[in-house]
C-alpha positions as CSV (number, residue, x, y, z in Angstrom):
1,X,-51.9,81.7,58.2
2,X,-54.8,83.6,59.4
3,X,-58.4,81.8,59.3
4,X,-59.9,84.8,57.7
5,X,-57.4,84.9,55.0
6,X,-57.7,81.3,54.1
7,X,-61.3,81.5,54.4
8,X,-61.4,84.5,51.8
9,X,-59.1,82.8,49.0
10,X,-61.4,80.0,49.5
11,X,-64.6,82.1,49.1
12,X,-62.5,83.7,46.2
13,X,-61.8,80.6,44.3
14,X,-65.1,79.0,44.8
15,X,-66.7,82.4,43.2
16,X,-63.6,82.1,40.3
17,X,-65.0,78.3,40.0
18,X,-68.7,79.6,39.5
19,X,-67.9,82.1,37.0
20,X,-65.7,80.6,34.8
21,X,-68.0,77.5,34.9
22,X,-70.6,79.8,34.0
23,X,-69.5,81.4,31.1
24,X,-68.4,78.1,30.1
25,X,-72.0,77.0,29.9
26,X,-73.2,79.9,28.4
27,X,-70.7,79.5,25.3
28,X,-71.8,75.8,24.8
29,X,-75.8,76.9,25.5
30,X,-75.2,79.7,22.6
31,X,-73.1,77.1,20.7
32,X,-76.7,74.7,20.6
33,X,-79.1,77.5,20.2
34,X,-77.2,78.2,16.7
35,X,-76.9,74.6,15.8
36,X,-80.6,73.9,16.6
37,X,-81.6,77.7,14.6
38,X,-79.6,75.8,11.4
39,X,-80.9,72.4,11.5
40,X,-84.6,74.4,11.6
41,X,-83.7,76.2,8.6
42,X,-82.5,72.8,6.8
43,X,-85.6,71.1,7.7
44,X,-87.3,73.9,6.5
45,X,-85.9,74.1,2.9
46,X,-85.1,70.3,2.5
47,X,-88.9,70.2,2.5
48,X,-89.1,71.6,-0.9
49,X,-86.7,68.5,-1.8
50,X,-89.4,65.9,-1.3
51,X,-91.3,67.4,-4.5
52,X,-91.2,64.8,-7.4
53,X,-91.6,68.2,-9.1
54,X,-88.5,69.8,-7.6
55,X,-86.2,67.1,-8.4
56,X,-88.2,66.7,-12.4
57,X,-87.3,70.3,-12.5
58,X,-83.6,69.9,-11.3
59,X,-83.0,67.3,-13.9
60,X,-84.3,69.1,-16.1
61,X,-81.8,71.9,-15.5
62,X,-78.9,69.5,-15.1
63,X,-79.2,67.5,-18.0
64,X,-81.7,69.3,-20.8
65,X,-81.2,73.1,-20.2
66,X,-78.2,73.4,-22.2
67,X,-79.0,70.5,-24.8
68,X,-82.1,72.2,-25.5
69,X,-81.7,76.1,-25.3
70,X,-78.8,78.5,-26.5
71,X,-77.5,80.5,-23.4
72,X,-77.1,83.1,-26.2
73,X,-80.5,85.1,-25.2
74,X,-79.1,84.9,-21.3
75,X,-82.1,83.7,-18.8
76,X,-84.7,86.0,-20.0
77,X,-84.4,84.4,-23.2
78,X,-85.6,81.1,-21.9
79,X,-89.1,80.1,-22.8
80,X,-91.4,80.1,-19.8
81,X,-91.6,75.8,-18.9
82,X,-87.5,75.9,-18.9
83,X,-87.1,79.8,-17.0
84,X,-90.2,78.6,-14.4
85,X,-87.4,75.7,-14.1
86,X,-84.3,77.5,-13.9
87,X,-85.7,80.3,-11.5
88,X,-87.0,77.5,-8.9
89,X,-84.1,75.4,-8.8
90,X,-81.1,78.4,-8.9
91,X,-83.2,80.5,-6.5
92,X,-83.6,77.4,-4.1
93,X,-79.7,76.9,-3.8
94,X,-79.1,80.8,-3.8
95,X,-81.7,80.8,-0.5
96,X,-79.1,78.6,0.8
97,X,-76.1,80.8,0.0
98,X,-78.2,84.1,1.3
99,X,-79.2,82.5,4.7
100,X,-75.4,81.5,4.8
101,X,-74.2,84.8,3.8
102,X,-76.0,86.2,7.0
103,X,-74.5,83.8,9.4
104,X,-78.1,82.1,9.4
105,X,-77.2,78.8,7.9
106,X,-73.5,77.0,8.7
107,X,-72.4,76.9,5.3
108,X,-70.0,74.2,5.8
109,X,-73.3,71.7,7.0
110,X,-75.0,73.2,3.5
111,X,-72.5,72.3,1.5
112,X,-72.0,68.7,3.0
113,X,-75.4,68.1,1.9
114,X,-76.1,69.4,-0.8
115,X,-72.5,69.6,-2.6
116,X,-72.9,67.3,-5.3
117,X,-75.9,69.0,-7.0
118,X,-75.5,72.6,-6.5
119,X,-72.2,71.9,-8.4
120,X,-74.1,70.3,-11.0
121,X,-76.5,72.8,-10.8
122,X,-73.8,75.4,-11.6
123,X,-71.9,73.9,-14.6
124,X,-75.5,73.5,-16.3
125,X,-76.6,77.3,-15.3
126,X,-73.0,79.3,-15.9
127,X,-73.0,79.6,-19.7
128,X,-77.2,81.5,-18.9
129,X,-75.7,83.0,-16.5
130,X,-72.7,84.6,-17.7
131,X,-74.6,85.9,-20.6
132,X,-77.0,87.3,-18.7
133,X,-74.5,89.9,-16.7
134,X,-73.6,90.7,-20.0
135,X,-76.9,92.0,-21.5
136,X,-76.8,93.5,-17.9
137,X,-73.9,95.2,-18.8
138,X,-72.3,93.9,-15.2
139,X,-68.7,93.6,-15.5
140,X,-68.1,92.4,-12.4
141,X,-70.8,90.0,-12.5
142,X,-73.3,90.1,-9.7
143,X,-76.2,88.3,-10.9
144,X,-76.5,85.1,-8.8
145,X,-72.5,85.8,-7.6
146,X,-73.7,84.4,-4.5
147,X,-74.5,81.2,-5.9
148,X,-71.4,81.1,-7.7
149,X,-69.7,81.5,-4.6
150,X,-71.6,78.7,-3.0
151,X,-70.9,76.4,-6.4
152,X,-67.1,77.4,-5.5
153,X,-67.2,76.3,-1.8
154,X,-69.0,73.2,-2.8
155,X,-66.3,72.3,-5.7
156,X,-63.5,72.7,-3.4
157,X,-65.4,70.9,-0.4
158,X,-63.2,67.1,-1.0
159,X,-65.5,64.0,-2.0
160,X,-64.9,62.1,1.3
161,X,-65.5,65.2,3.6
162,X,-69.0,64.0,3.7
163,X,-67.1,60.4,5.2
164,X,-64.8,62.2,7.3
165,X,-67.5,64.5,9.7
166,X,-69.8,60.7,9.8
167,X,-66.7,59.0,11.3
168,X,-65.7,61.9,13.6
169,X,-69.4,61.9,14.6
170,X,-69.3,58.6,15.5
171,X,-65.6,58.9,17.2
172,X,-67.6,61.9,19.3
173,X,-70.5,59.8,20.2
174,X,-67.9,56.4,21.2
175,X,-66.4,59.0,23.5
176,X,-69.7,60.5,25.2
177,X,-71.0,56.7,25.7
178,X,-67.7,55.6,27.1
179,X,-67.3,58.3,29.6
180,X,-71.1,57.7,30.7
């Protein structure tokens, strides 16, 4: 074989090498910029989940909403303490949904977290909000649909998922130290 031939299929498959390991490392370096922009965004929100208030207001919701008020008159037939309640707790789980709905927010991680309580959330809400798309006269229902959606994604997330990604997390992390 000619030296100039060899030498250009070398040159070749070096340059093949470079490029493919490049685009490699730009899909994983895109891959942790969008990880990093959703744990920002969790921080972000989980900050209003510190608030003795917040979670005063979520029980509230959870366990008295319904015992105390007739879903009959919809949301805007709440009295101000329990609609100041209902609009801060909903509204903070439907800013989940919409940052997820835009591909802001993995709505997988979300609902990992979160699960248990935005389906509690929901079953205390539904009856208020069901009646309220009626005296909205939406039949199709739109009002809060994507926190329905969110309440249906987190129903049909399974109890243990949250056990399953910790132990693949840790499987990943044996793996990284053992090939270090």
């Amino acid at each position: 074989m000619d030296s100039s031939v060899v030498f250009n299929v070398v040159t070749t498959a070096i340059a093949v090498v470079a490029v493919v390991t490049s685009i490699v490392f730009s899909v994983r370096q895109a891959r942790i910029a969008r990880h990093a922009n959703h744990i920002s965004v969790m921080v972000d929100l989980l900050a209003e989940f510190r608030s003795a208030q917040f979670h005063e207001q979520h029980d509230y919701v959870c366990t008295r909403l319904g015992a105390e008020h007739d879903p009959e008159a919809g949301v805007r037939g709440l009295p101000g303490e329990a609609k100041a309640a209902f609009y801060n707790i909903v509204y903070y789980y439907q800013s989940f949904a919409n940052l997820a709905v835009f591909g802001l927010l993995d709505e997988t991680l979300m609902v990992t977290v979160l699960r248990t309580r935005i389906t509690s959330v929901w079953q205390a809400v539904r009856p208020f909000v069901e009646r309220e798309r009626e005296l909205r006269g939406e039949g199709g229902g739109t009002y809060l649909s994507i926190f329905e959606e969110l309440a249906r994604l987190a129903a049909e997330l399974p109890p243990e998922h949250v056990r399953d990604q910790m132990a693949e997390t840790r499987r990943r992390l044996t793996r990284l130290r053992m090939m270090r």
